[in-house]
C-alpha positions as CSV (number, residue, x, y, z in Angstrom):
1,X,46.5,19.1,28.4
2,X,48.6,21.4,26.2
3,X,47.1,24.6,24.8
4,X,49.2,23.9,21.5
5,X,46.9,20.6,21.0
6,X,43.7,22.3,21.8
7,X,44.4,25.0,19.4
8,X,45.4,23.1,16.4
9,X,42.2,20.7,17.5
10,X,40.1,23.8,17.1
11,X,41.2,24.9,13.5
12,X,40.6,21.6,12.5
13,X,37.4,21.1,13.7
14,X,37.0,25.1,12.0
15,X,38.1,24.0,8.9
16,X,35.6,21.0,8.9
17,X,33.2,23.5,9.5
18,X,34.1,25.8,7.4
19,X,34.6,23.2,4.7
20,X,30.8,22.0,4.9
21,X,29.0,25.4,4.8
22,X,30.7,25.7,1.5
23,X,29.9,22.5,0.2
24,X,27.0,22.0,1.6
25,X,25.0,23.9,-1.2
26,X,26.6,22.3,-4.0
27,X,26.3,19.1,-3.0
28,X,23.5,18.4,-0.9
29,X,23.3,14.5,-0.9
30,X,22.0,13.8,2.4
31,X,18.4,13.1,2.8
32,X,18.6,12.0,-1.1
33,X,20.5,8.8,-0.9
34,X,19.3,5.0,-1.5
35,X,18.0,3.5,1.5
36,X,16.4,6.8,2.9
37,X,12.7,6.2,3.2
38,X,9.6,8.7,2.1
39,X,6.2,7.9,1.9
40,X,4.1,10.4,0.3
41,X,0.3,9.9,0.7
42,X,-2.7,12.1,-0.2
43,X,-2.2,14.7,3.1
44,X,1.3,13.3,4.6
45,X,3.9,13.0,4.1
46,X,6.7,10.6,6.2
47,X,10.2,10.8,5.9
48,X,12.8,8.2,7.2
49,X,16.7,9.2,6.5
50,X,17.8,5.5,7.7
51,X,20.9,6.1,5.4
52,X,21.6,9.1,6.1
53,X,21.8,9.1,9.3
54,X,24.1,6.3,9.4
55,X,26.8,8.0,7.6
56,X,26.2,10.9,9.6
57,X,27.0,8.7,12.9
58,X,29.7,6.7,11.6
59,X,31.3,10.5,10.5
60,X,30.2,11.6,14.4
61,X,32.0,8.1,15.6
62,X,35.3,8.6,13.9
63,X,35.8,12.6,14.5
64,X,35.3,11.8,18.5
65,X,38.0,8.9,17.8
66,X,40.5,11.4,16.1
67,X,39.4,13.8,18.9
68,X,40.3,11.7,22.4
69,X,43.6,9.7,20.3
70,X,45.0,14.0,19.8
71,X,43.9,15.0,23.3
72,X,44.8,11.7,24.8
């Protein structure tokens, strides 16, 4: 494996990173999207991010893809 790939992998993955942190307080959609569940009784409260976490996964899913085709 070249260092050169495995450096530029890093700053990306940095930048991603990086690039959330700041966002991430300005626009906080996830956990507030359609589809994610929350049932609020009297004393409890339940909260199913179904949506959410798909995203999340199908995000997960294609940076691992991007990932193994660089360092392949």
């Amino acid at each position: 494996m070249e260092i050169g790939k495995i450096i530029i992998l890093c700053g990306i993955i940095l930048v991603i990173l990086g690039s959330m942190v700041i966002l991430g307080g300005k626009y906080n959609i996830i956990g507030k999207m359609p589809g994610d569940l929350l049932l609020d009784k009297e004393n409890i409260k339940i909260y199913f991010p179904i949506t959410s976490m798909l995203i999340i996964s199908l995000i997960i899913t294609l940076i691992y893809n991007i990932i193994y085709r660089i360092l392949k």
